[in-house]
TIFI-481426 format. One record per residue (C-alpha): residue number from 1; x, z, y. Coordinates in nm, 4 decimals. Each point is the difference from the previous one (the first is absolute). Layout:
// residues N
resi, xx, zz, yy
NUM, X, Z, Y
...
END
This chain:
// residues 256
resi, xx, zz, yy
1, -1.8019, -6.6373, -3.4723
2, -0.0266, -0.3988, 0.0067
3, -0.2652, -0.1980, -0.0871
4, -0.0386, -0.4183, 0.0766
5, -0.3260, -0.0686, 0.1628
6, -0.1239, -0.2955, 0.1673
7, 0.3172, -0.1172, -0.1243
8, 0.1274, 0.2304, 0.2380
9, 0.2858, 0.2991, -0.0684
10, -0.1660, 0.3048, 0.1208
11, 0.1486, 0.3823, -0.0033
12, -0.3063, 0.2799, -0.0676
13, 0.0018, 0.3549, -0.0990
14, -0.2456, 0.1901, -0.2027
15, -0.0033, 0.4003, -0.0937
16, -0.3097, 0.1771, -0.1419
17, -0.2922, -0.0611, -0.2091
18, -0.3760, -0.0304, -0.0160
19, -0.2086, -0.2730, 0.2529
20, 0.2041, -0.2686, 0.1295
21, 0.0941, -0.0337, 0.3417
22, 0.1745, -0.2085, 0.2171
23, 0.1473, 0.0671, 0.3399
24, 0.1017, -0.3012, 0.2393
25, 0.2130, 0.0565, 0.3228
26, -0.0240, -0.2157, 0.2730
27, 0.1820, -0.2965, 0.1944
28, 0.4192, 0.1195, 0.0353
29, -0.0435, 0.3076, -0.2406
30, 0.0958, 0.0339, -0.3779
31, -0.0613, 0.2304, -0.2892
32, 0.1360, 0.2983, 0.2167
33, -0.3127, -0.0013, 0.2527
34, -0.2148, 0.1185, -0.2381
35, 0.2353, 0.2610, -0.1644
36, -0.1578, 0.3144, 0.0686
37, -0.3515, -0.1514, -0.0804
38, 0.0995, -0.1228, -0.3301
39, 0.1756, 0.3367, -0.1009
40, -0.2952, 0.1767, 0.0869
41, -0.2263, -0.2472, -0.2092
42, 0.1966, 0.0174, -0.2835
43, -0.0852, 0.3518, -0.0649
44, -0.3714, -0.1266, -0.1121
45, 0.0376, -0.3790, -0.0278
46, 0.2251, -0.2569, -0.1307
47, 0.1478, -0.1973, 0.2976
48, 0.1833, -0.2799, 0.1036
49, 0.1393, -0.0999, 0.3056
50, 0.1112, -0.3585, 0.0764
51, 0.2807, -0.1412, 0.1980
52, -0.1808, -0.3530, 0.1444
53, 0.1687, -0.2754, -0.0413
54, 0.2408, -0.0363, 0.2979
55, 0.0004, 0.3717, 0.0420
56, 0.2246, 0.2374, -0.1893
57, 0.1897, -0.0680, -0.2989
58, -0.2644, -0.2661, -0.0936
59, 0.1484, -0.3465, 0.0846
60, -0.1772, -0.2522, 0.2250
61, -0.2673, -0.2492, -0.0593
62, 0.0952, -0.3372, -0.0848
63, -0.2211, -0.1402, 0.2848
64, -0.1755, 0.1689, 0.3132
65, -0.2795, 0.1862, -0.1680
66, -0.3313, 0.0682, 0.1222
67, -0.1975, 0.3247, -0.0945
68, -0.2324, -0.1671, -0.2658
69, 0.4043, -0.0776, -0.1277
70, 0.0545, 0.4049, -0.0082
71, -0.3096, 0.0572, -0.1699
72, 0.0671, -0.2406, -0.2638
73, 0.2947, 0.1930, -0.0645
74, -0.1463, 0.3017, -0.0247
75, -0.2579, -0.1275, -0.2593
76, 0.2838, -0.1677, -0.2260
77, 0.2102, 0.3905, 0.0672
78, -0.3576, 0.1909, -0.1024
79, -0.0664, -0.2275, -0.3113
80, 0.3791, -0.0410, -0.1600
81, 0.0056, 0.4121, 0.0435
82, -0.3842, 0.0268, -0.1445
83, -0.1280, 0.2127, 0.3040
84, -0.3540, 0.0112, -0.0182
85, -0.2075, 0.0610, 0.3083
86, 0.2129, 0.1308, 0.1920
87, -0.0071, 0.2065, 0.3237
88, 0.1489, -0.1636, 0.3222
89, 0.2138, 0.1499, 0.2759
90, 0.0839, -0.2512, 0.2830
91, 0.1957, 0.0892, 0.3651
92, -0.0147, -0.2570, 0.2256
93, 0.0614, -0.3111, -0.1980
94, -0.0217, 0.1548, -0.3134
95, -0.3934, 0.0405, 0.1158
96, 0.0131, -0.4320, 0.0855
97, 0.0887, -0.0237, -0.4054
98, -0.2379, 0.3023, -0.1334
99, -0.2975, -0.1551, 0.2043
100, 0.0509, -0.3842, -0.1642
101, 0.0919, 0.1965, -0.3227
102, -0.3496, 0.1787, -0.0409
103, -0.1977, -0.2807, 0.1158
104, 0.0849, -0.1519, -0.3084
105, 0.0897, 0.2404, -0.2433
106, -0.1342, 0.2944, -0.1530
107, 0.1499, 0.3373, 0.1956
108, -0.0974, 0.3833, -0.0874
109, 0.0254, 0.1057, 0.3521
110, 0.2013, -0.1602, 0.3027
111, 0.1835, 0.2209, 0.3176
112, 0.0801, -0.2146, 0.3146
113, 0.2483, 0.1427, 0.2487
114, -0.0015, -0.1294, 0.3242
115, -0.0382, -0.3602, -0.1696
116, 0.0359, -0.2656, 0.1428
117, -0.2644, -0.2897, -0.1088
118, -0.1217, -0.0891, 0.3357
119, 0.1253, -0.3006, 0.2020
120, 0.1745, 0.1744, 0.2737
121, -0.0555, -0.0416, 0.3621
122, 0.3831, 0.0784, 0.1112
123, 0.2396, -0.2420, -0.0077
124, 0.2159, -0.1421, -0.2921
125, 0.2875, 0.0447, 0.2076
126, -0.0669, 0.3763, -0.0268
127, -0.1036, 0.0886, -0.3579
128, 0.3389, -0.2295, -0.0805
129, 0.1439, 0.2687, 0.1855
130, -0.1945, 0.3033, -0.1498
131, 0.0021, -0.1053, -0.3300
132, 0.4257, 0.0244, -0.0086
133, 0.2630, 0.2436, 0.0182
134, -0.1474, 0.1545, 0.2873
135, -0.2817, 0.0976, -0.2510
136, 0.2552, 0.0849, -0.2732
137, 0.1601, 0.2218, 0.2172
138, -0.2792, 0.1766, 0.1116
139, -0.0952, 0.0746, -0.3653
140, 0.3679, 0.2373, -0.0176
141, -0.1635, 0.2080, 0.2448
142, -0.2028, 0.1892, -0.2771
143, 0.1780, 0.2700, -0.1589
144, -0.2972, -0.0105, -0.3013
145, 0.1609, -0.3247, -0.1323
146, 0.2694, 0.0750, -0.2230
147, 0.2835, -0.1566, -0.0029
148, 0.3844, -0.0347, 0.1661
149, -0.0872, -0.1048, 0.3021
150, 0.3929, -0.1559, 0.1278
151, -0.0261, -0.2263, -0.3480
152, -0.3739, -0.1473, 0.0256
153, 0.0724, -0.0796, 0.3967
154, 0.2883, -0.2036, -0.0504
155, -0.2181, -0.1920, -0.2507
156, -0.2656, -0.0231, 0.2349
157, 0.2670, -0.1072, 0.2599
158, 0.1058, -0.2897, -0.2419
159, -0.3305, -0.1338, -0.0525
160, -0.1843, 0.0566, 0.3522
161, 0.2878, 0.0812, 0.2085
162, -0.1889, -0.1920, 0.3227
163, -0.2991, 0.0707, 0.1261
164, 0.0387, -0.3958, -0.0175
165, -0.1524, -0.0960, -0.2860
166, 0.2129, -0.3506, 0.0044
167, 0.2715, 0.2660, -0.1577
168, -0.2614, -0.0133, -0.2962
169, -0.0032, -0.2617, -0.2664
170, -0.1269, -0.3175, 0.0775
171, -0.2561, 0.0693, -0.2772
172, -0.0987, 0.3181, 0.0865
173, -0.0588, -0.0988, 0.3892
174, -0.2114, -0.2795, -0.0796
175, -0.2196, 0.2478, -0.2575
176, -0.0184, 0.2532, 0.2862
177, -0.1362, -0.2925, 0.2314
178, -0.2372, -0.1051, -0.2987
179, -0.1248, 0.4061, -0.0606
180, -0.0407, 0.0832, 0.3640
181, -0.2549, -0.2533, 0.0042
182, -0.2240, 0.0018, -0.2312
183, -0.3098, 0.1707, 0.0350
184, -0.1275, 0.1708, -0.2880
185, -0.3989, 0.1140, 0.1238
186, -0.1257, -0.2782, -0.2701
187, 0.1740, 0.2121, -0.2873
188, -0.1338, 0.3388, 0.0732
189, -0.3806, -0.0278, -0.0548
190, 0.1051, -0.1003, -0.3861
191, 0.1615, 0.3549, -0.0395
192, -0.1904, 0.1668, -0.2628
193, 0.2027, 0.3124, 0.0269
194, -0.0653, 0.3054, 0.1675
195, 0.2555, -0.0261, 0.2996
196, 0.1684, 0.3083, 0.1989
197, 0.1171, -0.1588, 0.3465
198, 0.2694, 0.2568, 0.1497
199, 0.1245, -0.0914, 0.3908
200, 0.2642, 0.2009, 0.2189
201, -0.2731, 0.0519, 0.3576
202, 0.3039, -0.1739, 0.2165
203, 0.0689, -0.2571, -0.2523
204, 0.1358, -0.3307, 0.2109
205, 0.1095, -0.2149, -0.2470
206, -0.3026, -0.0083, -0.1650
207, -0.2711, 0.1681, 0.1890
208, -0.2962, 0.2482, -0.0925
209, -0.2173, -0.3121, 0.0977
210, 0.0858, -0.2092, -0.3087
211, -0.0599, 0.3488, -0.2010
212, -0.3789, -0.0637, 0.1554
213, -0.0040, -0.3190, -0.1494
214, 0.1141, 0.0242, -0.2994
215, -0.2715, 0.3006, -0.0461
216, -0.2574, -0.2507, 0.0842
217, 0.1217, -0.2590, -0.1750
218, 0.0816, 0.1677, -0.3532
219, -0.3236, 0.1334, -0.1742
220, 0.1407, 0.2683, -0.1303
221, 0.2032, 0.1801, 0.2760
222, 0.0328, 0.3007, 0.1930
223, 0.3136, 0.0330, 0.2975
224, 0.1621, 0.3380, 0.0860
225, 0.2012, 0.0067, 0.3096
226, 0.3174, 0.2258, 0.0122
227, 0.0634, 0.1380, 0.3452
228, 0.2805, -0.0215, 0.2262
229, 0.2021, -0.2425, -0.2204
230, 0.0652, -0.3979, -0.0177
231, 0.0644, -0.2338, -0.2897
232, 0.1929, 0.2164, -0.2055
233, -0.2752, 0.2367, -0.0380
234, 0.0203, 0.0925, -0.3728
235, 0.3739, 0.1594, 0.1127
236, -0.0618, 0.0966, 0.3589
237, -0.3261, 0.1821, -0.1514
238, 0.0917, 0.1024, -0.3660
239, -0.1200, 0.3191, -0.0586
240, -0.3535, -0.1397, 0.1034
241, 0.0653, -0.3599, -0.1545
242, 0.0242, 0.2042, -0.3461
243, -0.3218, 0.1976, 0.0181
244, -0.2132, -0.3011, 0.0721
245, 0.1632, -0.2091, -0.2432
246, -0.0034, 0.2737, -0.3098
247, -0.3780, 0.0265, 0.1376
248, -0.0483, -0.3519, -0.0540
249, 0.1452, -0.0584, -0.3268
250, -0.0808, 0.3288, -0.1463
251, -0.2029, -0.0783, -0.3138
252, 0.2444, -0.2538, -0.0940
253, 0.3252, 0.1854, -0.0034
254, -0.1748, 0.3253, -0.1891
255, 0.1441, 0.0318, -0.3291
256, -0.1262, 0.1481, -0.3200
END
């Protein structure tokens, strides 16, 4: 499905019925990340999944974008398809968009998966790195995503195929330099929304520390920390990612 938002082409999915939600996939990703999430979903809530611009089979930004940019799209996307407090999924940079999202809108419920939302201490040179192929790549390790693998790697491979992110468009590199750095602790006290924070224990992209913060700094929240896995958590960990999640969101996905 298409829809124009922000005045932006952008390529979604949506299956199911019942409360809205919306799942957001981070930095490099696309509407596959969050396959196996959204099929499970769908069996108790209408959801949609996203392709960002610049990711997927959305097209790029006109200019280098900063998050407050992304969540202006998402408002524009949640008001031309008459989604009404929705729930919010974010990985990674999804969780940048979700957090400036329910700061200023109203959300049911929100889900942030090893977000990121904290000015990093690492760096740029190395997130331009992480967030790229290399990341992509990474992502086809997960059998639970499903899709043909050989097809969505040599689309990956067109897009990021560098860990170089000067092999990126000019737009997109200059929004990556723009997202890295902001610092988003001033949005999350203005969450109204009970918040689940989800973090992979050996998470080094975006570590369990900023998980600490963001507890403190949204009023609302409460962190569970996955063992043994990193930033992909919700795949490395599924099984477990889907009990505390159906936990979380019980009462809204029950059906009469």
């Amino acid at each position: 499905m298409e829809i124009q938002a922000k005045g932006v082409k952008i390529n979604y999915i949506m299956n199911g019925s019942g409360q809205d939600v919306i799942l957001l996939h981070g930095w490099g990703q696309n509407i596959e990340a969050f396959a196996a999430v959204h099929q499970h979903l769908a069996s108790c809530f209408r959801v949609f999944t996203i392709d960002f611009p610049g990711f997927g089979a959305s097209v790029d930004p006109p200019k280098p974008w900063t998050v407050k940019d992304y969540a202006e799209m998402l408002e524009d996307f949640v008001k031309q398809l008459g989604i009404k407090n929705p729930i919010l999924m974010g990985h990674s940079f999804g969780g940048r968009v979700g957090i400036v999202y329910a700061s200023r809108n109203p959300v049911c419920k929100m889900i942030l998966v090893d977000s990121a939302g904290i000015k990093p201490k690492r760096s740029l040179s190395y997130y331009l790195k992480v967030y790229s192929f290399k990341t992509a790549k990474y992502l086809l390790k997960f059998p639970i995503v499903n899709r043909k693998e050989e097809v969505l790697l040599q689309k990956l491979r067109a897009k990021f195929g560098s860990s170089d992110y000067t092999n990126v468009s000019g737009v997109m590199q200059q929004t990556m330099v723009l997202v890295v750095n902001e610092d988003l602790q001033l949005f999350m006290p203005k969450i109204q929304a009970p918040t689940l924070l989800i973090w992979g224990e050996n998470d080094t992209v975006t570590p369990i520390s900023d998980g600490k913060i963001m507890e403190k700094k949204i009023p609302d929240a409460g962190l569970v920390v996955l063992k043994d896995c990193g930033h992909f958590s919700y795949l490395e960990k599924f099984y477990e990612f889907q009990i505390i999640i159906d936990h979380f969101l019980k009462k809204d996905g029950e059906k009469s």
